[in-house]
mmCIF file of the N, C-alpha and C atoms, coordinates in Angstrom:
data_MODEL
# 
_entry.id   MODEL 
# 
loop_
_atom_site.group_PDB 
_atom_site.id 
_atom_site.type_symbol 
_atom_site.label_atom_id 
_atom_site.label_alt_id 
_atom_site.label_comp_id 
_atom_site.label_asym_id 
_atom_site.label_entity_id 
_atom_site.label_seq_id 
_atom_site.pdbx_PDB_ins_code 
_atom_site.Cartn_x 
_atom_site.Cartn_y 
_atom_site.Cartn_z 
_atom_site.occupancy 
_atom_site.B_iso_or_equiv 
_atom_site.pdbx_formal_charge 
_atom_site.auth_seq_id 
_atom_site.auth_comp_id 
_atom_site.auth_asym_id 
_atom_site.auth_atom_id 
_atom_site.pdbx_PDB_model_num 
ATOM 1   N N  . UNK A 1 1  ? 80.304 -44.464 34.086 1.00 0.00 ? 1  UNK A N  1 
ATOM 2   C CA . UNK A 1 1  ? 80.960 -45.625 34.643 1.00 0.00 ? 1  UNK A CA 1 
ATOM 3   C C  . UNK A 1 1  ? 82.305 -45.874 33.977 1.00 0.00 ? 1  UNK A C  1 
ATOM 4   N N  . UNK A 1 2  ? 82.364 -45.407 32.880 1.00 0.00 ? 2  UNK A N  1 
ATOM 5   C CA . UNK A 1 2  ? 83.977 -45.775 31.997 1.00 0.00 ? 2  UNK A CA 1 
ATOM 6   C C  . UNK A 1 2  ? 84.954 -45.125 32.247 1.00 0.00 ? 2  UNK A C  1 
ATOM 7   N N  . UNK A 1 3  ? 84.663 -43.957 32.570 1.00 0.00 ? 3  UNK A N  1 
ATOM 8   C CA . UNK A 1 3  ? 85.531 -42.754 33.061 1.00 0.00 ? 3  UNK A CA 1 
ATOM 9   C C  . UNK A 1 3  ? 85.867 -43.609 34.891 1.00 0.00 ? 3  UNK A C  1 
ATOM 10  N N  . UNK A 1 4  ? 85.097 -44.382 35.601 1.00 0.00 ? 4  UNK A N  1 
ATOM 11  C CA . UNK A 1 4  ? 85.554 -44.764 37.187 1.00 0.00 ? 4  UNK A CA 1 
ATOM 12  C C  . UNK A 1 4  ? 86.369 -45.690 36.425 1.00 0.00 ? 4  UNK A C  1 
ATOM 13  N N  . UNK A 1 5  ? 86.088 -46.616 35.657 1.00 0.00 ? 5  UNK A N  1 
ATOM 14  C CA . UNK A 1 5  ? 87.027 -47.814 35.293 1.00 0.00 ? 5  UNK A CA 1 
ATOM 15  C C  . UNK A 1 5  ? 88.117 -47.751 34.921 1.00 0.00 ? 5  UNK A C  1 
ATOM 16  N N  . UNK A 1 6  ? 88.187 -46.619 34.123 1.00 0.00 ? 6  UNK A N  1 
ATOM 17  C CA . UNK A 1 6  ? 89.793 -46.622 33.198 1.00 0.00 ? 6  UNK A CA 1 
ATOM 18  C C  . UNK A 1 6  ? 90.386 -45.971 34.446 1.00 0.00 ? 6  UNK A C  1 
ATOM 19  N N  . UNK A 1 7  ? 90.281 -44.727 35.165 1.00 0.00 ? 7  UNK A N  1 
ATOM 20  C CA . UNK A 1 7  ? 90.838 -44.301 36.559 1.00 0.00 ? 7  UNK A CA 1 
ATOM 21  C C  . UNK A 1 7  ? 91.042 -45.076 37.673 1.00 0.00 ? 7  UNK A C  1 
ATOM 22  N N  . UNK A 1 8  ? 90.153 -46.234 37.781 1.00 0.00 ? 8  UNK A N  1 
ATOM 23  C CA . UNK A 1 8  ? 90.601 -47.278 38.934 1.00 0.00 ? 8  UNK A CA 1 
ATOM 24  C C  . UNK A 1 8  ? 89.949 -48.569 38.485 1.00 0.00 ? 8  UNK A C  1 
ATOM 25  N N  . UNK A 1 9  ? 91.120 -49.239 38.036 1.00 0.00 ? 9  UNK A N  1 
ATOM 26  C CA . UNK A 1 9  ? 90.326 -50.365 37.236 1.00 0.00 ? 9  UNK A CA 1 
ATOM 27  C C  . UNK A 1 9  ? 89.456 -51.831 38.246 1.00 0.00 ? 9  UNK A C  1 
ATOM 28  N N  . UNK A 1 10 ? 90.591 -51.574 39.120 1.00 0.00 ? 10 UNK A N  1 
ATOM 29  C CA . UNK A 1 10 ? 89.916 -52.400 40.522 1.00 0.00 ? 10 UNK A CA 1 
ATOM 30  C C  . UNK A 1 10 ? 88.717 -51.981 41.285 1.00 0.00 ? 10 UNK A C  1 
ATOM 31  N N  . UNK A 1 11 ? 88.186 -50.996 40.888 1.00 0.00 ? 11 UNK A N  1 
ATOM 32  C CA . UNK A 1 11 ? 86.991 -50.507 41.583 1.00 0.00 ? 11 UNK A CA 1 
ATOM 33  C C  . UNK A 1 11 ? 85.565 -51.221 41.599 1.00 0.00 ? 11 UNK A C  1 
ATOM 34  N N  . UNK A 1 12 ? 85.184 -51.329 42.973 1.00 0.00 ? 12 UNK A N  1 
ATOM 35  C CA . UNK A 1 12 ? 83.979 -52.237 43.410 1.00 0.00 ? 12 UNK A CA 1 
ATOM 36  C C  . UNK A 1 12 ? 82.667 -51.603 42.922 1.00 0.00 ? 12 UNK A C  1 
ATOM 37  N N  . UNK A 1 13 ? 82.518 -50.436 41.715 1.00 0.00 ? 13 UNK A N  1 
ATOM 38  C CA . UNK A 1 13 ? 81.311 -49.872 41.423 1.00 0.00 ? 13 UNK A CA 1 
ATOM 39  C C  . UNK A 1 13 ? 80.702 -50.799 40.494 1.00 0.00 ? 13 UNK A C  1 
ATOM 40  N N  . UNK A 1 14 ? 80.916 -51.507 40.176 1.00 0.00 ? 14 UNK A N  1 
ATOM 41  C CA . UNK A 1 14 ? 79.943 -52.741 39.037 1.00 0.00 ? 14 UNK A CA 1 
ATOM 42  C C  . UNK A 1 14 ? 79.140 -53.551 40.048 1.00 0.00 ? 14 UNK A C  1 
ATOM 43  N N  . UNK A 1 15 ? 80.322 -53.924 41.243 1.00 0.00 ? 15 UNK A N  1 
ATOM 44  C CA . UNK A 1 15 ? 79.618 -55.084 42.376 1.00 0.00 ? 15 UNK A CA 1 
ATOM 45  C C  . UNK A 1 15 ? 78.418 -54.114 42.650 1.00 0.00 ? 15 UNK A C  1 
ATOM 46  N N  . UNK A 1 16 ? 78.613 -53.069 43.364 1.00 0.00 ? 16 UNK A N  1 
ATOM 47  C CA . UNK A 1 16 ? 77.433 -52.440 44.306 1.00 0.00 ? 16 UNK A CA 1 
ATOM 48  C C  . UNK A 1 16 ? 76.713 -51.704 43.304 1.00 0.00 ? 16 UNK A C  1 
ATOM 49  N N  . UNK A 1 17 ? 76.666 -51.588 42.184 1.00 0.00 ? 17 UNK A N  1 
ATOM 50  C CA . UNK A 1 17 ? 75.660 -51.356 41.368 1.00 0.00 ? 17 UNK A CA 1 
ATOM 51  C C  . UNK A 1 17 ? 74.714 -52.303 41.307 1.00 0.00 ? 17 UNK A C  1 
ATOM 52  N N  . UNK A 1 18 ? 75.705 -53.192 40.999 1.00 0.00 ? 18 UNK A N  1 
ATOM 53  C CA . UNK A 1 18 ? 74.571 -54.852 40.672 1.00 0.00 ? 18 UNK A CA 1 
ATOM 54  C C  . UNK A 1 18 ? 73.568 -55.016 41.935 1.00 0.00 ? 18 UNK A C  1 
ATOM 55  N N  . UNK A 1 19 ? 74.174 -54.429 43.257 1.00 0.00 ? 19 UNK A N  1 
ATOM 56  C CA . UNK A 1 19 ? 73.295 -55.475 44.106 1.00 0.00 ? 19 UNK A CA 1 
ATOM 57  C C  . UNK A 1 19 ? 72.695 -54.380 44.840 1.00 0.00 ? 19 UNK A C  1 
ATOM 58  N N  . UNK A 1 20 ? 72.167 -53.476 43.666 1.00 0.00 ? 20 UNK A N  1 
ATOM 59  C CA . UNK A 1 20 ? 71.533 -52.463 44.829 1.00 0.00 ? 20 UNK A CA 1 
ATOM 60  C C  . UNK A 1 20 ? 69.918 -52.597 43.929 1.00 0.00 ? 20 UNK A C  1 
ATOM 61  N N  . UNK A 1 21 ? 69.121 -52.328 45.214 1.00 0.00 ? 21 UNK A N  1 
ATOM 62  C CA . UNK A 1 21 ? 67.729 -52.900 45.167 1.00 0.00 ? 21 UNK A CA 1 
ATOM 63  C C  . UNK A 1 21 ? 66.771 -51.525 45.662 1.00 0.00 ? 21 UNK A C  1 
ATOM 64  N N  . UNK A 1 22 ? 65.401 -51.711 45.426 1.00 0.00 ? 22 UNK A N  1 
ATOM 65  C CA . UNK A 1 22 ? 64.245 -50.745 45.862 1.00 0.00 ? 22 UNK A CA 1 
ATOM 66  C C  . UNK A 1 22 ? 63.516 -52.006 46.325 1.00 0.00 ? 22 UNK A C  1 
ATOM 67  N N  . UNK A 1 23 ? 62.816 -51.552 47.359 1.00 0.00 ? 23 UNK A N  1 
ATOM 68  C CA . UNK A 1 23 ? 62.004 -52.427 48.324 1.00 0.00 ? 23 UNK A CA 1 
ATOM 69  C C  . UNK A 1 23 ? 60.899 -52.240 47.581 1.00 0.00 ? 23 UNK A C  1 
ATOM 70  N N  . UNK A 1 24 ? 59.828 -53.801 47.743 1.00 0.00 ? 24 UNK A N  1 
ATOM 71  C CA . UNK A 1 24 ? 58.811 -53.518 46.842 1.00 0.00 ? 24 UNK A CA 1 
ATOM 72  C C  . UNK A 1 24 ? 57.814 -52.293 47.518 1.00 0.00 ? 24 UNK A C  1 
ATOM 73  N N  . UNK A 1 25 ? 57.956 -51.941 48.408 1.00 0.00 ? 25 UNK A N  1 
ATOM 74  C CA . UNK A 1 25 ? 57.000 -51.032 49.056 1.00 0.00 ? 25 UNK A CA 1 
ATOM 75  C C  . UNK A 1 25 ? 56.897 -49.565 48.529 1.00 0.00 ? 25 UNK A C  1 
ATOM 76  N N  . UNK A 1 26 ? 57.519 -49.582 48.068 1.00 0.00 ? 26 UNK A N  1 
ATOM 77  C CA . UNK A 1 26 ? 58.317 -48.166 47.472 1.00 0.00 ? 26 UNK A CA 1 
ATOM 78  C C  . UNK A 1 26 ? 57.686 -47.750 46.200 1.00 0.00 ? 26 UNK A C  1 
ATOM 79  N N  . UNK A 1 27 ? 57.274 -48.817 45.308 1.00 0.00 ? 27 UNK A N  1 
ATOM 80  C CA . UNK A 1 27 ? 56.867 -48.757 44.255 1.00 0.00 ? 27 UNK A CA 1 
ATOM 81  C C  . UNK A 1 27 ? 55.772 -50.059 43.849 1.00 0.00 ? 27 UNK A C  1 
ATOM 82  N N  . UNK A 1 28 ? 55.294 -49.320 43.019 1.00 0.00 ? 28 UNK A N  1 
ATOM 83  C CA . UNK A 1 28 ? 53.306 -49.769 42.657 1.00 0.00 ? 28 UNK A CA 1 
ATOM 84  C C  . UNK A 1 28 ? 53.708 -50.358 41.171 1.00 0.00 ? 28 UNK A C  1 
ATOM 85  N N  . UNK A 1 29 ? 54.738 -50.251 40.207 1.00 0.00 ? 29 UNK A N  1 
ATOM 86  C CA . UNK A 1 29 ? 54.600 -50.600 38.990 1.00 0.00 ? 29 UNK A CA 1 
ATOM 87  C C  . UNK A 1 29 ? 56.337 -50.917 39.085 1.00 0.00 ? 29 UNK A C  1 
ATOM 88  N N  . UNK A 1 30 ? 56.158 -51.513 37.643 1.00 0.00 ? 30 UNK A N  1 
ATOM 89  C CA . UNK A 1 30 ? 58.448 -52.060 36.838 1.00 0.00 ? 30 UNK A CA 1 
ATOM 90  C C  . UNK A 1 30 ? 58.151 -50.648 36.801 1.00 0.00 ? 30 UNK A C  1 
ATOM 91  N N  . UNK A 1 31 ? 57.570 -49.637 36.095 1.00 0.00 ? 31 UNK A N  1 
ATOM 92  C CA . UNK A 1 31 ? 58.298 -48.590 35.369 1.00 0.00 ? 31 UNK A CA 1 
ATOM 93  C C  . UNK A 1 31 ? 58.929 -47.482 36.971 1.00 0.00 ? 31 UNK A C  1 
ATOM 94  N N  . UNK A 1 32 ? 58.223 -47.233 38.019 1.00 0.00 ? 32 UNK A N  1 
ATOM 95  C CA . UNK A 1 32 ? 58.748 -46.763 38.723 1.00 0.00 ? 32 UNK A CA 1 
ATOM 96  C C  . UNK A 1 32 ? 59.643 -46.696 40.022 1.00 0.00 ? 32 UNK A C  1 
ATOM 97  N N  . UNK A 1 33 ? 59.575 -48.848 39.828 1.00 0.00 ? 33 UNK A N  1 
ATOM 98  C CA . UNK A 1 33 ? 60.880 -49.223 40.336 1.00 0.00 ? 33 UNK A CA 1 
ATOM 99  C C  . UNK A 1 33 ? 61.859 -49.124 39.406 1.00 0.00 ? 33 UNK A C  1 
ATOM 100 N N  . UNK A 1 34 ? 61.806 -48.828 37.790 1.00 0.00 ? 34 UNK A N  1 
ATOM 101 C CA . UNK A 1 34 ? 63.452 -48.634 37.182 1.00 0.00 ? 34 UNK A CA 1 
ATOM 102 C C  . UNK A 1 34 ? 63.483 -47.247 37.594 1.00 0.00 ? 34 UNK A C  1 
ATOM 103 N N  . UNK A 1 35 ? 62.429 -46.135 37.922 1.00 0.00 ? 35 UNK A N  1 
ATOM 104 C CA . UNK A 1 35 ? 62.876 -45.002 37.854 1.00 0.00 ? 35 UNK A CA 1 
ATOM 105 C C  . UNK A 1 35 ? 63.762 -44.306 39.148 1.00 0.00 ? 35 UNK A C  1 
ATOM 106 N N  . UNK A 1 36 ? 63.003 -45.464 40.415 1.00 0.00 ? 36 UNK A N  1 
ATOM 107 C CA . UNK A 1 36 ? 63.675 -45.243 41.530 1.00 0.00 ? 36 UNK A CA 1 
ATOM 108 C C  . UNK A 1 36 ? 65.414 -46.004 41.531 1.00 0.00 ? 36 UNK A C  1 
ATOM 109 N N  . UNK A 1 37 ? 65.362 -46.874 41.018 1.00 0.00 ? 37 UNK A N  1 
ATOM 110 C CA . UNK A 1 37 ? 66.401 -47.540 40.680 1.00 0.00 ? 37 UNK A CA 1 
ATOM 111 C C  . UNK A 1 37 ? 67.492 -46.764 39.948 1.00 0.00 ? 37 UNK A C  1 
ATOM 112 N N  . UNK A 1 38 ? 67.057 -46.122 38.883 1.00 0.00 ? 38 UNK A N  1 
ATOM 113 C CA . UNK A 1 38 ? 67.785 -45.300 38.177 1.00 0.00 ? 38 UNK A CA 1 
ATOM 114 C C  . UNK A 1 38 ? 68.389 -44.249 38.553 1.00 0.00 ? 38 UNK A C  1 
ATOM 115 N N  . UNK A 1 39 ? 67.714 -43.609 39.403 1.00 0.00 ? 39 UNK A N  1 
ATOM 116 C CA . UNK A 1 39 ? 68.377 -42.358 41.185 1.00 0.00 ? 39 UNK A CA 1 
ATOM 117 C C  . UNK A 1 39 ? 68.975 -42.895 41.662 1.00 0.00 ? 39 UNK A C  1 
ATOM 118 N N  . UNK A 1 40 ? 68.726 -44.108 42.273 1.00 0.00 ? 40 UNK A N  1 
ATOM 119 C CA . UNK A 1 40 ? 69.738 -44.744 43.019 1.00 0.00 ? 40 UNK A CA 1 
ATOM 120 C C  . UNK A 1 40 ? 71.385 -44.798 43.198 1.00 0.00 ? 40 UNK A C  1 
ATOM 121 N N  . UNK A 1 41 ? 71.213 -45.348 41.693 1.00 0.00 ? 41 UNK A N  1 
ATOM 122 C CA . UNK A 1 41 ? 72.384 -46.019 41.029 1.00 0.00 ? 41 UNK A CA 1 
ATOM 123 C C  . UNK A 1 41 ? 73.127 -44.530 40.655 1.00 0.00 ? 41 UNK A C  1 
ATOM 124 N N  . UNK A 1 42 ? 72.555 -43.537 39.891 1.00 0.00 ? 42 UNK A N  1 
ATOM 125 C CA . UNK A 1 42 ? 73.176 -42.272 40.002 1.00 0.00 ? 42 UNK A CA 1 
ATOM 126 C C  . UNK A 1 42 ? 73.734 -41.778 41.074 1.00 0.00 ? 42 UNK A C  1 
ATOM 127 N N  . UNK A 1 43 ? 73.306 -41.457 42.502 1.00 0.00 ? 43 UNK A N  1 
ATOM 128 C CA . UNK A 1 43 ? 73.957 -41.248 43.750 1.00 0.00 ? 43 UNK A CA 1 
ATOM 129 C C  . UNK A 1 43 ? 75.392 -42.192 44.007 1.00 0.00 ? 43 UNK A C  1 
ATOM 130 N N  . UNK A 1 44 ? 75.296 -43.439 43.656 1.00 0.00 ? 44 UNK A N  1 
ATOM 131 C CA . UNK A 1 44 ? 75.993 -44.448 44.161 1.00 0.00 ? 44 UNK A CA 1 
ATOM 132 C C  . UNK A 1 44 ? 76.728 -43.930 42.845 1.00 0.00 ? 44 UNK A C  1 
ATOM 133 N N  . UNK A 1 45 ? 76.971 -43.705 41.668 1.00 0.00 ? 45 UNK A N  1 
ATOM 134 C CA . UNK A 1 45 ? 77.994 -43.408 41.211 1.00 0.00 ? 45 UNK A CA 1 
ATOM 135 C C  . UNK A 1 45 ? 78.554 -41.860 40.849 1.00 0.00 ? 45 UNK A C  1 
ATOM 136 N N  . UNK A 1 46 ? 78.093 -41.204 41.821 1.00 0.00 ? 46 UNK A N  1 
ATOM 137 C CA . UNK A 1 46 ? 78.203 -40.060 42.109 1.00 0.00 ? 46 UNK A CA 1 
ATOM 138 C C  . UNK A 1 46 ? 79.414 -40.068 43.345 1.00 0.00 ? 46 UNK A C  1 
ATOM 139 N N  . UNK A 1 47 ? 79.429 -40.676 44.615 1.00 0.00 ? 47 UNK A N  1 
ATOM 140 C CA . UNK A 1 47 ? 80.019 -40.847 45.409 1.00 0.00 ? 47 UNK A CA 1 
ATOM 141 C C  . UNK A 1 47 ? 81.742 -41.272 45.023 1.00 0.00 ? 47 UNK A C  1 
ATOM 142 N N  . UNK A 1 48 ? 80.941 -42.569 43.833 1.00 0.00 ? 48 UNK A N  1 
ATOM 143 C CA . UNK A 1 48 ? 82.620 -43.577 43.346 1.00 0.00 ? 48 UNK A CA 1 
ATOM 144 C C  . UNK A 1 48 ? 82.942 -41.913 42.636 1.00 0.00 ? 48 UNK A C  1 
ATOM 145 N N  . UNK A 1 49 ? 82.429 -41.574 41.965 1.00 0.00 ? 49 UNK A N  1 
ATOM 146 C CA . UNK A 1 49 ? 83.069 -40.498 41.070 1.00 0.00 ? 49 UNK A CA 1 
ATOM 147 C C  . UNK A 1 49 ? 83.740 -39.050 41.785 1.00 0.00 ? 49 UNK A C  1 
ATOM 148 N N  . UNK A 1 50 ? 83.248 -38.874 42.935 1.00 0.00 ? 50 UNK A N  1 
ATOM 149 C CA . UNK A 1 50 ? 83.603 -37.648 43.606 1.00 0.00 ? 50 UNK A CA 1 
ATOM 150 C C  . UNK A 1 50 ? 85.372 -38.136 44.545 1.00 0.00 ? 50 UNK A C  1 
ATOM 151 N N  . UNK A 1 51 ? 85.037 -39.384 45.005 1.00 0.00 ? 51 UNK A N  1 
ATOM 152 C CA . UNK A 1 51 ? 85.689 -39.575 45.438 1.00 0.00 ? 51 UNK A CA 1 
ATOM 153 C C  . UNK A 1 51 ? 87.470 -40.173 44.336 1.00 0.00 ? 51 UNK A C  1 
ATOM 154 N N  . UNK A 1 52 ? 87.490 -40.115 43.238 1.00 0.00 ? 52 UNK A N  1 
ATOM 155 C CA . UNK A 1 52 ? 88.019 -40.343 42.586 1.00 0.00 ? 52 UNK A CA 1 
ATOM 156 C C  . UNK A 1 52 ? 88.660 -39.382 41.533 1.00 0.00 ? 52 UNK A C  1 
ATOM 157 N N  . UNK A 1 53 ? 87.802 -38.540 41.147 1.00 0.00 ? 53 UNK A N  1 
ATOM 158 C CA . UNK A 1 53 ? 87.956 -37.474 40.876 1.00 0.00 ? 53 UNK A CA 1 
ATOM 159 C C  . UNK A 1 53 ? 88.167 -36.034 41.613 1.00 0.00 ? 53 UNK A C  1 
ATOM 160 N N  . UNK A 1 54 ? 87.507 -36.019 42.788 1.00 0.00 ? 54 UNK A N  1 
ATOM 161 C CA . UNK A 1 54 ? 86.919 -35.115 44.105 1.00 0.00 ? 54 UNK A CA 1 
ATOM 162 C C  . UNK A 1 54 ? 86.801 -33.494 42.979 1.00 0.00 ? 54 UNK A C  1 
ATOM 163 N N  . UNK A 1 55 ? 85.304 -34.103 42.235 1.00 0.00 ? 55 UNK A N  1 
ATOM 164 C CA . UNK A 1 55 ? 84.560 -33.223 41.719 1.00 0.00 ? 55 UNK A CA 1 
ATOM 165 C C  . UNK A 1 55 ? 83.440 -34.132 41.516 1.00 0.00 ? 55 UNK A C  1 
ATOM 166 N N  . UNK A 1 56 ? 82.574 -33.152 41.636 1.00 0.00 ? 56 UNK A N  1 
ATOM 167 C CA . UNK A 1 56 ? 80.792 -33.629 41.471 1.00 0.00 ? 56 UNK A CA 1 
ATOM 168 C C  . UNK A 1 56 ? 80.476 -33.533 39.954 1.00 0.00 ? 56 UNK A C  1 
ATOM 169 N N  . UNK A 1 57 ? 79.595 -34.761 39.543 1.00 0.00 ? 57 UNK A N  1 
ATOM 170 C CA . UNK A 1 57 ? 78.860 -35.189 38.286 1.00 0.00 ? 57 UNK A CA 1 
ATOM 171 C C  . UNK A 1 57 ? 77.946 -34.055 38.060 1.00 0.00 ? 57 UNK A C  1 
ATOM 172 N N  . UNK A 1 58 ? 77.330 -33.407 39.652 1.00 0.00 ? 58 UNK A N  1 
ATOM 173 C CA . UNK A 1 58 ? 76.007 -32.715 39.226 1.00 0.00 ? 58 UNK A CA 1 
ATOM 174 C C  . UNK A 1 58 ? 76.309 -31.199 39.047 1.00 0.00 ? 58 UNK A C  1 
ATOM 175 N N  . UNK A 1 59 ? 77.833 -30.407 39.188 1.00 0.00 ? 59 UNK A N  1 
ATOM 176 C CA . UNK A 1 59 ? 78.051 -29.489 39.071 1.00 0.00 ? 59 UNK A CA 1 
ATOM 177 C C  . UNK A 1 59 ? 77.905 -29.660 37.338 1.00 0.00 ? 59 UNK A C  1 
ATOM 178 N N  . UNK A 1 60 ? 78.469 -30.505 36.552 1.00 0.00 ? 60 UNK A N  1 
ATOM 179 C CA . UNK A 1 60 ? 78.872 -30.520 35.340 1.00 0.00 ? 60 UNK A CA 1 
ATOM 180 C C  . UNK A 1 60 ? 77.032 -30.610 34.804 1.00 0.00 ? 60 UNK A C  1 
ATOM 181 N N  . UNK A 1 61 ? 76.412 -31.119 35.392 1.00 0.00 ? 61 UNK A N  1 
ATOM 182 C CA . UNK A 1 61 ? 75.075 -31.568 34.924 1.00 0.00 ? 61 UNK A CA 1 
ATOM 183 C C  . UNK A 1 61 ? 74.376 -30.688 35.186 1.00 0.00 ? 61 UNK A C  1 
ATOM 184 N N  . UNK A 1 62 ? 74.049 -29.842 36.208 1.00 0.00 ? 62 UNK A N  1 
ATOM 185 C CA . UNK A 1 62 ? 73.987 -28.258 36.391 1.00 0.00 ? 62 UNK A CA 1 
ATOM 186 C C  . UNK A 1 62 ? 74.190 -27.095 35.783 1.00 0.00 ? 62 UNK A C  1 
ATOM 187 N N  . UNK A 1 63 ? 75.363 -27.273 35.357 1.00 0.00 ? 63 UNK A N  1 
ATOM 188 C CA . UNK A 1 63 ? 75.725 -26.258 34.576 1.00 0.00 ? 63 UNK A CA 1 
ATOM 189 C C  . UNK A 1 63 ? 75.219 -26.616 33.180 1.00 0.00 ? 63 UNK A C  1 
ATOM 190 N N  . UNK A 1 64 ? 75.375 -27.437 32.581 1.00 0.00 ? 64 UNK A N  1 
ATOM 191 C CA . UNK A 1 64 ? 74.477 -28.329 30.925 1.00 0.00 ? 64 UNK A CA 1 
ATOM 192 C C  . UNK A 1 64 ? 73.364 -27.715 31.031 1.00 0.00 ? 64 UNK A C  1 
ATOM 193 N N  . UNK A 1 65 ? 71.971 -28.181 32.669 1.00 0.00 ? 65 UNK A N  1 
ATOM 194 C CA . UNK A 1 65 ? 70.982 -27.375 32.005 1.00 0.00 ? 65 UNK A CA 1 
ATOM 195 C C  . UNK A 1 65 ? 70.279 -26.667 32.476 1.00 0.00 ? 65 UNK A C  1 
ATOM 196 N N  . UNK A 1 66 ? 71.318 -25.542 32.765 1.00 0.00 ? 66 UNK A N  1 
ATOM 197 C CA . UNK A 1 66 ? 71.571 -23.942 32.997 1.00 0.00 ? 66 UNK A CA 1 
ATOM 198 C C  . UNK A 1 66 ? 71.381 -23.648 34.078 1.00 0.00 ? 66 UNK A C  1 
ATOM 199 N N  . UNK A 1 67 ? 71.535 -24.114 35.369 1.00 0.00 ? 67 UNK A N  1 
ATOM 200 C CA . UNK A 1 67 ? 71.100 -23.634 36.832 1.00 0.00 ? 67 UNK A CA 1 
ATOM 201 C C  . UNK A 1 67 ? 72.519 -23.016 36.604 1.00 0.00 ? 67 UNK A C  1 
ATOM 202 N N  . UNK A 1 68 ? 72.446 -21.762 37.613 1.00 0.00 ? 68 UNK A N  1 
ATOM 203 C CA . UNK A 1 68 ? 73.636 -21.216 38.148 1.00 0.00 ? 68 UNK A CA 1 
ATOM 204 C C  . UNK A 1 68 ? 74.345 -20.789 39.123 1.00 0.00 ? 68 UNK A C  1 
# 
């Protein structure tokens, strides 16, 4: 997220982080609504980041642990 901020300091990724949700249906316990939550929020700052950078988080995260 620090790396979208210092590159576009006006950027709406804090708002739509904050207000993004998992339906309770989705999940049976807290621990696997933070886990769905936690995907979530990765995609959604995957997008701010591609589009800002126009390179992908998951090439760099891919390559870390070792797909090729």
């Amino acid at each position: 997220m620090e790396l979208i901020r210092q590159e576009d300091p006006a950027t709406s990724a804090c708002r739509v982080l904050a207000r993004l949700q998992i339906p309770g249906a989705k999940s049976k316990s807290g621990a696997r609504r933070d886990q769905l939550l936690g995907c979530l929020r990765l995609l959604a700052v995957e997008a701010f980041f591609k589009q800002l950078f126009q390179l992908s988080i998951f090439t760099g995260l891919a390559r870390g642990c070792g797909f090729s």
